[in-house]
N, C-alpha and C positions, 0 to 999 in steps of 0.2 A: 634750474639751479642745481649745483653740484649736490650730492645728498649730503659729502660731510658739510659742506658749509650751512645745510639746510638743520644738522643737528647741532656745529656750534650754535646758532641763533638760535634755535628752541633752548637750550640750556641757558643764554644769556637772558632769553627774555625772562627767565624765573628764578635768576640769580636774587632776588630783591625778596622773593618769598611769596610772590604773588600766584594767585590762578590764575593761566593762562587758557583760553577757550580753544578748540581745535578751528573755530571759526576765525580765532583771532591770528592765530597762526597760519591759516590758507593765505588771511589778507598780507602776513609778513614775509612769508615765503614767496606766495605767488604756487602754491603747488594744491591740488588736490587733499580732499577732505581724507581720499583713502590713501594717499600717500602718508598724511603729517598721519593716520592712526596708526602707520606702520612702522615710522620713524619714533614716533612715544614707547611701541612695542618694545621695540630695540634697545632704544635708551635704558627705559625700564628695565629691561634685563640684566642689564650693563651696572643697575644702580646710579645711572647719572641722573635721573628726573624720578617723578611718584604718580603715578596716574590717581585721577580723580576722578569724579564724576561730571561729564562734560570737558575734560582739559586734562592739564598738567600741572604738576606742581614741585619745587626746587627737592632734591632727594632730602632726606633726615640725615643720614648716616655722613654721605658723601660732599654733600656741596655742592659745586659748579666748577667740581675738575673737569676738564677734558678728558674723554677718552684718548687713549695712545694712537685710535688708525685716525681721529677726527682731527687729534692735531698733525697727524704727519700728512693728511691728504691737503690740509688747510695750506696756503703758501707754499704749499709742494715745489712749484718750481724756483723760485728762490731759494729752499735748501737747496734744491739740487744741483742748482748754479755754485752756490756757496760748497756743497760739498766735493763736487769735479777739483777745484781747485785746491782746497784741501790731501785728496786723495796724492793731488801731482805733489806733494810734499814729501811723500812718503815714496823711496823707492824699491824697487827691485831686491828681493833678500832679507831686506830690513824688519825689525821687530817693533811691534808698535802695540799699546793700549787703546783702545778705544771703549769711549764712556758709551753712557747708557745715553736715552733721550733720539727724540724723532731725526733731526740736524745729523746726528753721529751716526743715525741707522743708514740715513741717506748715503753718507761717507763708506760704508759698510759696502754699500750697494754698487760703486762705483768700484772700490777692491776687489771686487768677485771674479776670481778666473787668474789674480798677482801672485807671483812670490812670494810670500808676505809671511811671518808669523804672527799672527796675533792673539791676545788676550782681547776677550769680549764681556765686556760688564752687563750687557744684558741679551738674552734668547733671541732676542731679534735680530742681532748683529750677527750670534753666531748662526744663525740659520742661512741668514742672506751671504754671507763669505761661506756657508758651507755646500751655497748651493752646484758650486762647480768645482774642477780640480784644481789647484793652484796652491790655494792660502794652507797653511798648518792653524787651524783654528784651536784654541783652546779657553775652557770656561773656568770662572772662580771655583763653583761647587756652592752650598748651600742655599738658602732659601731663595726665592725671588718673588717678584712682589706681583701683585695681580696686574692684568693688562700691560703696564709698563715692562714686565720680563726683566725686570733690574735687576744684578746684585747688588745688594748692600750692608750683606753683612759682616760679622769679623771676619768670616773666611774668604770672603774677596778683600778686603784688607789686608790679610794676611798675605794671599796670591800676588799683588801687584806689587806689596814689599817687599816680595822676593824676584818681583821682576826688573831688571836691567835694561830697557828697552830701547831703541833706536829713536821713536816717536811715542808721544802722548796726543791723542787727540779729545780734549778736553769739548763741551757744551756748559756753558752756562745760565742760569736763571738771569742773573743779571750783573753787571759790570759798570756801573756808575763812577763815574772819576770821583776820588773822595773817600769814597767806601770797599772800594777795589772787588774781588770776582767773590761773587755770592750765591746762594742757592738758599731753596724754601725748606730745607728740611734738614736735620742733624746730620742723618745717616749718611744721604747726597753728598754733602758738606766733607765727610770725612772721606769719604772715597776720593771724591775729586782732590783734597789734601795728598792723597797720599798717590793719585797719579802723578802732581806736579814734581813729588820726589823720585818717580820711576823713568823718566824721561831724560834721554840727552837734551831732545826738543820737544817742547811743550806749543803744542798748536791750540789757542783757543777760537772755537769756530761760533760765530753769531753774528744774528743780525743788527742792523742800527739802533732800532729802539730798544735793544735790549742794552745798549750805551748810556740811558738816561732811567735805568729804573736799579731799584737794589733790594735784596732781599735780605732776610733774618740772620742767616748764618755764614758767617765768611769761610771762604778757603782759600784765600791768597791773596796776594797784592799782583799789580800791573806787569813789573819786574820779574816775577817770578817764569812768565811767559818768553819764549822768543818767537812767537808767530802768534799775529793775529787774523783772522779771515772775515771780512766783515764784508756789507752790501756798500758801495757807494756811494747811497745818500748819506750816510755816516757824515752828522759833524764834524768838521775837523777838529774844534774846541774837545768835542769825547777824544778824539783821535789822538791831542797835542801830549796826555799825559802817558801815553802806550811809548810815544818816540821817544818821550824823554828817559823814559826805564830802557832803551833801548829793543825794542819789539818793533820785529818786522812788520808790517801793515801791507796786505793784502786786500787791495777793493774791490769787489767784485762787482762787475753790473749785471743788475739783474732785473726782472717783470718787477714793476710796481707791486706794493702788496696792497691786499685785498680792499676792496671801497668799506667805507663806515656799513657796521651789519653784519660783514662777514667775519 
């Protein structure tokens, strides 16, 4: 088993609060006893799990976030589907934002070696555009947030409101017909706000289920978008209110995503 998908499942199975035994974990992974000790190690490190005596147990501080490489290696190849197509939105020359999040890194990735100006909202992005000659990379400045490599503070606010850009390439938490493009967190929330205003074109890139879930803080309505990039097994029911605000819809086909567990 892939080792990220071996550490989302250890992190799911103690989402509830529970101990989990290293025993019970060889039987849910299917991996060795010295592998799940090594995988706890890591976690631990990380602050996503609490080791205990005999097992595991959900962190105090953190929760049952994912880490940033465990989500981006999870369904890897679906972003990356989703992201190639993305990338062909954006041409030759052109100035573009791109958000923070695993999807947008991927898009990032596919950029490397373009013409391209861009604004990267988080280290990750600019590292991967910065890895070859092409792109004119450029960062917001102040703080960034652990693992995720995000900006989100006033001074990438401030940065993107001074940006005039050719493309926005936005990631969302969630996008529910109804409650329109959402995110889990204030700060998220406002950044993505203020790329939808920095844009000619506003690309929002995601997957299908993230069509049927919604989160706490909005930052736009349907219409706000003219490109959507989704997978398609996308409902067309999610789909019917993207058309009606006049948004492009992009389907991608892509690998099935991951079986129950992972």
């Amino acid at each position: 088993m892939q080792r990220s998908l071996r550490h989302k499942m250890i992190i799911r199975s103690v989402a509830s609060g529970a101990t989990v035994s290293v025993e019970a974990l060889c039987d849910l992974t299917g991996a060795s006893a010295v592998t799940i000790r090594r995988d706890l190690t890591e976690l631990a490190d990380q602050g996503m799990v609490r080791r205990v005596r005999g097992g595991v147990t959900r962190a105090d501080a953190r929760g049952t976030l994912m880490p940033f490489a465990v989500r981006f290696e999870t369904d890897r190849e679906r972003k990356d589907a989703l992201a190639a197509v993305a990338a062909g939105l954006v041409a030759d020359g052109e100035s573009l934002v791109i958000d923070n999040g695993t999807t947008c890194y991927a898009v990032a990735r596919h950029l490397v070696g373009r013409p391209v100006t861009a604004l990267a909202l988080s280290l990750h992005a600019a590292a991967a555009l910065a890895t070859r000659p092409g792109a004119t990379v450029i960062v917001p400045g102040g703080p960034v947030e652990n693992d995720t490599l995000a900006f989100t503070s006033h001074a990438a606010m401030r940065a993107i409101s001074e940006t005039n850009a050719d493309v926005v390439i936005i990631g969302a938490c969630s996008a529910q017909p109804g409650f329109g493009l959402t995110s889990t967190t204030y700060e998220d929330a406002q950044v993505k706000r203020a790329c939808l205003a920095a844009g000619a074109r506003r690309v929002l890139i995601t997957t299908a289920e993230k069509l049927t879930r919604t989160s706490t803080f909005r930052f736009g309505e349907f219409g706000d978008l003219t490109h959507l990039v989704t997978t398609a097994d996308a409902d067309p029911d999610r789909l019917a209110p993207f058309r009606a605000d006049g948004v492009e819809i992009h389907l991608v086909e892509t690998p099935p995503p991951p079986s129950a567990g992972s």
